[in-house]
C-alpha positions, 0 to 999 in steps of 0.5 A: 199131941201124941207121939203118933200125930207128930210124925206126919207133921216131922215128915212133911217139916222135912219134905218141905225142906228138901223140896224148897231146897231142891227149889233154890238150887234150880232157880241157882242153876237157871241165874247161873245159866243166865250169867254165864252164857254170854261169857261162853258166847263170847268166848266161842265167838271168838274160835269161829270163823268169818262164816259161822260169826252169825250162826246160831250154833254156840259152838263152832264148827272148826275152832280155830286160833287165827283170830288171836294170831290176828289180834296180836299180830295186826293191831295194838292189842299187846300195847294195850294189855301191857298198858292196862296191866302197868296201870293197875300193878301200879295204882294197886302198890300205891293204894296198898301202901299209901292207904294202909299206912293212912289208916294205921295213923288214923287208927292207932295215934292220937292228933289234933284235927283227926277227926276232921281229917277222917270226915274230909277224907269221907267226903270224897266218897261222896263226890261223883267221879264225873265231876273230877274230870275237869280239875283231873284234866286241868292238873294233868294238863299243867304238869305235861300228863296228857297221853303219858302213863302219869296221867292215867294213874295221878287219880288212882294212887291214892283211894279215900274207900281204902283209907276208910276200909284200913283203917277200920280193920286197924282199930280192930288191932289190940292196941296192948299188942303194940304197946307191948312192942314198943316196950320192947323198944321196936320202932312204929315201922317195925310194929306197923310192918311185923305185926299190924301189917300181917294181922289184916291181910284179909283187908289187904287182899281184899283192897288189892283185889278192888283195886286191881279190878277198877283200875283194870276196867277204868274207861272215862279217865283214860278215854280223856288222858290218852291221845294215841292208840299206843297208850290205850288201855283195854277197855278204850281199846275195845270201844275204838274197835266197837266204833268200827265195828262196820263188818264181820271181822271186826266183831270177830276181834271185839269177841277176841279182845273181850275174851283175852281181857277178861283172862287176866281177871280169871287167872286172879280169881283162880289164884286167889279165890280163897283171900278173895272169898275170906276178905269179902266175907270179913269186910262184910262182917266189919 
């Protein structure tokens, strides 16, 4: 092929390219449209008045801030942010510490019956959460759990997903590394805590984050453990006030609630959107 023949063909390569690029960020653009836009109805929702809670207009008229004074004020919304945010920092330290430990052992040390413990510790994963309810309730029944901060969290303080994601990042550990340690004569705490622990904080992040986001937006156990408004989470909050929903003010403060419930989540995202981006991306690698 000649010299001349093979510029239109590089030309047109490049046009393609350029136009199927320019295909792909508009079909972006238009799902991020589609995802984003009933998160800014809901938070606009929550800034109008009784009056414009029907409109059509996304935005309101006349922001106002009644809605969250009311939200503070006259319900037991800050009993409910404060009981979800215990419940997650909570099952989030346990997991953290009780996982990463699970899967070092697992990982780095040679014992009878590991590979069968590791299988049984699998097989949870593939148990449905629907059908732990029961024995949940009746353990939480026969140790006084029931409508206390025990009983929601039991179920989360230990997570078989974590053991499996650490303990797959710990093997990846050079197990010279802490030969050469405890030639040094450090102790397995101390390998475990100044030199494992720092080499997967990738996984770390990325375990704190899962588990802060399932324990935050856990609804089914704590609707069964919990009796009282005071001890509702957020999510069973929201549903008591979706239940009665009979007239505009309610929904007014449903949009309320659900904008003030997602905050804290932005807030970690904002804070933490690098060890977040680099955890999903390695565990995706692993």
């Amino acid at each position: 092929m000649s010299r001349s023949a093979a510029w239109p063909a590089s030309r047109a390569a490049v046009h393609w390219k350029s136009s199927a690029s320019w295909i792909s960020y508009i079909l972006l653009t238009l799902g991020l449209g589609v995802m984003v836009f009933p998160f800014l109805w809901m938070i606009s929702t929550s800034f109008k008045t009784l009056d414009e809670i029907y409109s059509l207009s996304l935005f309101p008229s006349r922001f106002t801030w009644e809605n969250y004074a009311t939200m503070f004020r006259e319900t037991p919304f800050p009993a409910w942010m404060l009981n979800s945010l215990y419940i997650a920092v909570i099952a989030t330290a346990s997991v953290v510490v009780f996982d990463s430990i699970t899967g070092y052992i697992l990982a780095k040390f040679s014992f009878w019956g590991k590979q069968v413990i590791f299988v049984l510790i699998l097989s949870t994963l593939m148990v449905p959460t629907e059908m732990l309810i029961i024995p949940w309730y009746l353990v939480s029944s026969s140790l006084n759990g029931m409508d206390t901060y025990w009983g929601i969290l039991f179920p989360g303080l230990i997570s078989g997903f974590g053991i499996f994601l650490m303990k797959q990042f710990m093997e990846s550990l050079p197990s010279e590394l802490l030969d050469a340690a405890r030639i040094d004569g450090m102790g397995e705490w101390g390998i475990f805590l100044r030199i494992a622990v720092p080499l997967v904080k990738p996984a770390l992040a990325t375990l704190c984050i899962l588990t802060f986001l399932g324990s935050w937006n856990s609804f089914i156990w704590p609707l069964i453990i919990t009796q009282s408004e005071e001890m509702f989470t957020i999510p069973v909050g929201m549903a008591f006030f979706s239940s009665e929903a009979k007239d505009s003010s309610n929904w007014v403060q449903i949009m309320t609630g659900a904008t003030l419930s997602v905050l804290p989540l932005v807030i970690l995202f904002l804070c933490f959107q690098k060890q977040i981006i680099r955890g999903i991306a390695t565990t995706g690698l692993k």
